[in-house]
N, C-alpha and C positions, 0 to 999 in steps of 0.2 A: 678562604681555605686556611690561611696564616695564621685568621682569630682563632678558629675552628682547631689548630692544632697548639696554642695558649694554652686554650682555657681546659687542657685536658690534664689532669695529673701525671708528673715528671716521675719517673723510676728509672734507679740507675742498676743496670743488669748486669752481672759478673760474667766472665768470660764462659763459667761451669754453667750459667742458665742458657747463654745463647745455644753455647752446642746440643743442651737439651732439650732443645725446639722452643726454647720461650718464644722466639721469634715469632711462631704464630700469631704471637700479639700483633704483630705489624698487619696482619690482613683484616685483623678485628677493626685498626684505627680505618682501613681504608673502607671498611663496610660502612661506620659512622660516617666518615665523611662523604661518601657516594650519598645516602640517607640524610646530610644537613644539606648538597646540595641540591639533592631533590627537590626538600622545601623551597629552599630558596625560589628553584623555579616556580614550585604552584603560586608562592608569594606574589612574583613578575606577574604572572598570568592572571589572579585575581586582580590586579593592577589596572593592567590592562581591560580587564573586562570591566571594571567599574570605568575608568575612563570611556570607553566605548561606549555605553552607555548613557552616560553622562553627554558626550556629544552626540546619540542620535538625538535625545529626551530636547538638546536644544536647537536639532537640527526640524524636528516633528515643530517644535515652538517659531520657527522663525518665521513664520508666512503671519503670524501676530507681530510680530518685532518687526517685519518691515511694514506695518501699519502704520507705526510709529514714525518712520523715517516719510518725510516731508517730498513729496512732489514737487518735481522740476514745473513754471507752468510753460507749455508750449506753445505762448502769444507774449513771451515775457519777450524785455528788453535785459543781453546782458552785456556788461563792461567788463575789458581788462585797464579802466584807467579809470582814477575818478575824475567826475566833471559838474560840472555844478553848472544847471542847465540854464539860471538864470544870466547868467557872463556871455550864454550863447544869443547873438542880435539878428543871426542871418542863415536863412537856412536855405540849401540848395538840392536839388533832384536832379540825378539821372531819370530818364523816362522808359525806357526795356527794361521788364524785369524789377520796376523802382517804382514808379510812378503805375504802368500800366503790367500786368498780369497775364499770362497767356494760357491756353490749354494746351492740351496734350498732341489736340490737331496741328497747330503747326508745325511742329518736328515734320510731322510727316507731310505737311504742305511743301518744308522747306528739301525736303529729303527727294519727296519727286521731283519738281522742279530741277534738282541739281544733276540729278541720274539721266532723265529728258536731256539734258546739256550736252553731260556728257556722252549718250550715245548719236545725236546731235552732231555735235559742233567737234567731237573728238572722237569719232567714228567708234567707239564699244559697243561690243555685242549687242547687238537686240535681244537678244536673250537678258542681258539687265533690268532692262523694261519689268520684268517680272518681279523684282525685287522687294520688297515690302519691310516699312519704318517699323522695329521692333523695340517697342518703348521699353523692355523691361531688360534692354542689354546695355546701354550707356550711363553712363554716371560722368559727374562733372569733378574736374582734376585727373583727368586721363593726360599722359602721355602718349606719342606715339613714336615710337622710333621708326626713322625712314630709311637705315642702313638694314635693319632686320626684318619690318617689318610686323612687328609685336606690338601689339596695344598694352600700357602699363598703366597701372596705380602703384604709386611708391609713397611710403609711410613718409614719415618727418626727418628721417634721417638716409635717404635715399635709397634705400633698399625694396625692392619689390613685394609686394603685398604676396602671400602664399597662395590665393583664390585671385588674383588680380593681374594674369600677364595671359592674352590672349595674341593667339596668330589666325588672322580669321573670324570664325567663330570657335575656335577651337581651342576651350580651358588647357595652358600645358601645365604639366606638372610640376611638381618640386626635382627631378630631377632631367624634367625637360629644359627648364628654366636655367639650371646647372650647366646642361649640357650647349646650352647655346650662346648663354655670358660669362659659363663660371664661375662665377658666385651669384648669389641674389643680390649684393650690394653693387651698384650704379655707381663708377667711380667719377671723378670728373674728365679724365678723356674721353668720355662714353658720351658724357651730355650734350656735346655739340649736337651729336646728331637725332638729340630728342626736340619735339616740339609739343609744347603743350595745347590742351583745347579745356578751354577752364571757364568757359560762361555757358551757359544755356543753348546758345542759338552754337554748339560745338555735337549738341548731343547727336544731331543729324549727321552730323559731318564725321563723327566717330561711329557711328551706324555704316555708314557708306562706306569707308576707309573698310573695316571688316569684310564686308559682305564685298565689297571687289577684291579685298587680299584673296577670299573665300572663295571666289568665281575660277580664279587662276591656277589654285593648288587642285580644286577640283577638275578642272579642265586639262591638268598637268602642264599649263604651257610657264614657260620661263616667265618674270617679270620684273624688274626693279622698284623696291616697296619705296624709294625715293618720289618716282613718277605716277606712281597710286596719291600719294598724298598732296602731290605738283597738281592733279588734274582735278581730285576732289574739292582740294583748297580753292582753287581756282572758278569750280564752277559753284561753291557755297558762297562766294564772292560776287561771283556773276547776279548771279539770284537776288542779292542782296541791295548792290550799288544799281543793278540796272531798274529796280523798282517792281520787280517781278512780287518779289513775297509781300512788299506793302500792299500793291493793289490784291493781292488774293486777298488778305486782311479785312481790307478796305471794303472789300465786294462783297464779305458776309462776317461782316464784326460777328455775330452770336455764336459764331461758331468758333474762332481765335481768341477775343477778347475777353478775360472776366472780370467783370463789375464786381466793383467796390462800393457798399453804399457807405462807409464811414471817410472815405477818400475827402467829398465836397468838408464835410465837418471838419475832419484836419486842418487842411489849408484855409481856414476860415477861423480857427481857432485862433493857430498862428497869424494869422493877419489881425485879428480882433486884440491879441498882444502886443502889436506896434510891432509885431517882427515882419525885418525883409526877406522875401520869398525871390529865387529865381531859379528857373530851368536852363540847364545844359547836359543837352544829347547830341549824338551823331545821328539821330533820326532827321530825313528832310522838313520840316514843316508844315507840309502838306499833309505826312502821315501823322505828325504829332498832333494837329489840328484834329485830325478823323477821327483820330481814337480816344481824344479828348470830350470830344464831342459828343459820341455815345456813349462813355463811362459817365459823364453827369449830365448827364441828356434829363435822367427821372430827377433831379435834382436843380438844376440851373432854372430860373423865367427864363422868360422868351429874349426878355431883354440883355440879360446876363449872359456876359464872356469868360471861359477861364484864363486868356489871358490877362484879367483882371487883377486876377487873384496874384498875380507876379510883379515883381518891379524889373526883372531884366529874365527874355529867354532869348536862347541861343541854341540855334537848332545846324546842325551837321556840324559840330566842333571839332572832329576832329580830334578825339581823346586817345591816347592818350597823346601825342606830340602837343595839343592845347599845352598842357603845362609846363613845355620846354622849351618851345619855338617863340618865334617873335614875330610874330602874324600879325599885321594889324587887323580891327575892326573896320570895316570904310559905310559910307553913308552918310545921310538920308534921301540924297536925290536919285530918283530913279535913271538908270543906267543899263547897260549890256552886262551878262555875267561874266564875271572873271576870276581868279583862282586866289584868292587872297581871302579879308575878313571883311564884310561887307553889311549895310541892312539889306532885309528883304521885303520885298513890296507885294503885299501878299495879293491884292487884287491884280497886279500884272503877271505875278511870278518873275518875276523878275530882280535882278542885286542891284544894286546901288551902289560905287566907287569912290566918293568922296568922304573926307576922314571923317571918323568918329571919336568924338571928343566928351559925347556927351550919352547916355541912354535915356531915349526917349519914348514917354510914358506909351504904350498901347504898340511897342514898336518892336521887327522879329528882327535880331541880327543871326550873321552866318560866321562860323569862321573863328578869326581871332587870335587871343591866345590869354593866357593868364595875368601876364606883365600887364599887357593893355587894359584886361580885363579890373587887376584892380587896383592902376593908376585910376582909374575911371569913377570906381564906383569907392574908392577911399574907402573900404572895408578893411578890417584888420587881421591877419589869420586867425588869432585863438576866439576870435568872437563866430567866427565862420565857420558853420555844420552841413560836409555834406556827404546825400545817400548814396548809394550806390549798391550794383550786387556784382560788379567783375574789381577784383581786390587788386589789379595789374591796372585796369584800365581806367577805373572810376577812382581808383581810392591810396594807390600810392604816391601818384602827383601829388595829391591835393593835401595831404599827410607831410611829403617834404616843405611843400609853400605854410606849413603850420596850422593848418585848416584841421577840424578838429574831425572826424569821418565815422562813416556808420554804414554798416554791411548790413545788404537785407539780403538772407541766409533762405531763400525756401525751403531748403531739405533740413534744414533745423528743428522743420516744425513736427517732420515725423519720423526725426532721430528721438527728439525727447518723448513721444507720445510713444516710443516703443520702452525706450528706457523707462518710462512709467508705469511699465505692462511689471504687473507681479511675478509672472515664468522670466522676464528678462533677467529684472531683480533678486529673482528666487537663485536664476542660478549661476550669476555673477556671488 
């Protein structure tokens, strides 16, 4: 408006013009300038519509442009550290989840089993009996808190995910979630009373925790969401150590277990390189044997063992305390069982209590602990790679002892296989 009244030509009016209405003039400059800033707007507005324009033209174009942009692959290997794999001499396995694969049936093998217990052994309704493994409700990195009673997923900075806090089975909302912690952010007084369930063999056990929170609200009866997850835990535990869920396993591998046929090639690779191979799990050996057994069953001769393929396994280690405790290893003479580190004698079943100084070729130890483990075997950590898929249990030990570690991610595979979907990419 300021240029606008510039660039107009300046006259100076005597007092004799004003009073005889010159003044009029003043509404003529205000009619100009209403009329220059008119333009101005159309100006803005064509503007505007060329830009608009201009980004649909390359919003229509972008389903070409992300042609362009390279696919994640979803069988890739990825790093946040560099490693140069030839420095790596020794490579080690977890066996759940690592070595051996399971289906979607055990969840819910593991899930009956534990509900059976508990109306069993902890007298719950029989009306639970009817309850049913619901694969498409647990994801792995749940919390649970057992002062409230809510199942959480909480982002990286401790804040509760928006679609991610159930009580029950009951999604609460964003101002449910308010209403119950007052903010969505998890402060650290809060997390005592959270417990996470963050492997696989958890999914079941967060199923169940729901569906008995779920039982009680709808029943209206009182309950403390402490003692839901005291008797859950308890009986997902039972199931496990008493040998219940192996032998289901055991009694119909095809229907738990899924075959690898690239598995024997691996370990055979690596061995064909002059690299040392060994197994440590908290599976007993009996099961580890089973399910070994029938993964390279189409693969192995008659003659051929995989614990061949090993230079040291160790089966019920005990992880994670394995890599803080001071367990000894004991063995090779056969003996009564006892609570320490021991070999195992596989034709008696039975441990062996004299010390272990040495690991002997073809031979199952129990037990242990890390110190012992590599006094023993004179490995050095940055030469040392090992798998695992619980990042608590398999892979922070072995990370402090300098051990170099690798997380086998299964939901990874079809995080990326959606992120490579074009609607995902379209509309990111």
């Amino acid at each position: 408006m300021s240029r606008l009244l510039s660039s107009l030509p300046r006259r100076t009016l005597s007092s004799t013009q004003l009073r005889s209405g010159v003044g009029r003039s003043s509404r003529a400059y205000g009619v100009i300038a209403q009329s220059v800033q008119a333009s101005d707007i159309q100006d803005d507005i064509a503007k505007i519509r060329r830009d608009f324009l201009a980004a649909k033209e390359n919003f229509v174009r972008m389903p070409d442009a992300l042609k362009g942009i390279p696919k994640m692959n979803p069988l890739g290997i990825y790093v946040n550290k560099n490693l140069r794999l030839d420095n790596i001499q020794v490579y080690g396995f977890d066996y759940d989840y690592t070595l051996a694969h399971y289906s979607s049936n055990l969840q819910t093998l593991i899930y009956d089993l534990a509900k059976e217990y508990m109306v069993n052994e902890f007298k719950y309704p029989q009306s639970c009996l009817e309850f049913k493994y619901d694969p498409t409700f647990p994801i792995r990195g749940l919390y649970y808190d057992k002062l409230k009673g809510c199942l959480l997923k909480l982002d990286f900075f401790g804040s509760i995910e928006p679609d991610g806090c159930y009580f029950g089975r009951h999604k609460l909302s964003r101002n449910e979630i308010v209403e119950i912690y007052g903010t969505r952010h998890i402060g650290r007084d809060q997390l005592w009373g959270l417990v996470g369930l963050m492997d696989f063999f958890c999914f079941s056990e967060a199923c169940l925790i729901a569906d008995m929170v779920q039982h009680f609200v709808d029943a209206k009866l009182d309950f403390d969401a402490s003692y839901i997850y005291q008797d859950v835990n308890y009986a997902i535990q039972h199931v496990h150590q008493s040998g219940l869920v192996h032998k289901g396993i055991l009694s119909d591998p095809d229907r738990y277990i899924v075959k690898n046929g690239q598995l024997l090639r691996f370990l055979k690779m690596l061995k064909e390189k002059g690299k040392n191979l060994f197994l440590l799990t908290n599976s007993p050996y009996n099961f580890v044997d089973g399910g070994m057994r029938f993964m390279l069953e189409d693969s192995l001769g008659q003659r051929e063992s995989w614990r061949e393929l090993f230079d040291v396994v160790i089966a019920k280690a005990n992880k994670p305390n394995f890599y803080t405790s001071e367990h000894p290893f004991r063995g090779p003479e056969y003996g009564r069982m006892i609570d320490i580190g021991f070999c195992y004698d596989v034709e008696k079943d039975t441990l062996a209590y004299s010390k272990v100084d040495a690991f002997l070729p073809n031979k199952i130890y129990y037990h242990g602990c890390l110190k012992s483990f590599l006094n023993i075997t004179k490995w050095k950590g940055p030469e040392v790679m090992y798998f695992g898929d619980h990042l608590f249990s398999d892979l922070r030990g072995p990370s402090k002892a300098g051990w170099r570690t690798a997380a086998i991610i299964q939901e990874l595979e079809s995080e990326i296989q959606i992120q490579n979907e074009d609607s995902y990419r379209f509309e990111q």
